[in-house]
C-alpha positions, 0 to 999 in steps of 0.5 A: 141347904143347911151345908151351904154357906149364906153367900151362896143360898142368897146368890143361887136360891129364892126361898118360897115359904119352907122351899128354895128355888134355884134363880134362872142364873144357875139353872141356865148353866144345868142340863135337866133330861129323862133317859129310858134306862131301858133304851137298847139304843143309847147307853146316856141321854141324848143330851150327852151322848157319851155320859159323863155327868157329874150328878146323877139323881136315882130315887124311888125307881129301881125298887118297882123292878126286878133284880136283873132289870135293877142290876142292869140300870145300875150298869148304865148309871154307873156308864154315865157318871164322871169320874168323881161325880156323885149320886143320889139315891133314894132311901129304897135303892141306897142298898142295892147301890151299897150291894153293888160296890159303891160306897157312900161319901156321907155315911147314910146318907145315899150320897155316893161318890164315883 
């Protein structure tokens, strides 16, 4: 929030206490879906068939599996970002997104951009 200007924070947001919440407005212009990053059958959520999102949020997953299972999730991460789409990562999977060739549009941040 802090690199939002305030125009934006009172149009899209309503704090609650220390949080914000994003207004039904935004939100109705955002698809929010789960995927089985393990589905043999669909390589993106059926939302979008094909992929293509501009923001992909992977935090505190791939830490709980293998490397070979952590290396194949990053492949279909990678399948379904759009070209200049970002992803966030947690602080557990930052390095292995680092390891796996990305570089991060904010220096520590876990901000990764395609």
């Amino acid at each position: 929030m802090t690199n939002l200007n305030m125009k934006r924070v009172k149009q899209w947001f309503t704090k609650q206490g220390e949080f914000y919440l994003v207004n039904p407005e935004l939100k109705q212009n955002i698809d929010f879906s789960v995927f089985d990053l393990f589905s043999t059958h669909l390589s993106a959520p059926q939302a979008s068939i094909f992929g293509d999102f501009d923001l992909v949020v992977c935090a505190n997953l791939l830490f709980y599996y293998k490397p070979n299972y952590q290396k194949e999730m990053i492949k279909k991460v990678d399948k379904s970002l759009a070209k200049n789409a970002y992803l966030v990562a947690g602080e557990a999977e930052r390095d292995l997104f680092l390891h796996a060739n990305y570089v991060e549009a904010f220096p520590q941040s876990g901000i990764f951009k395609k």
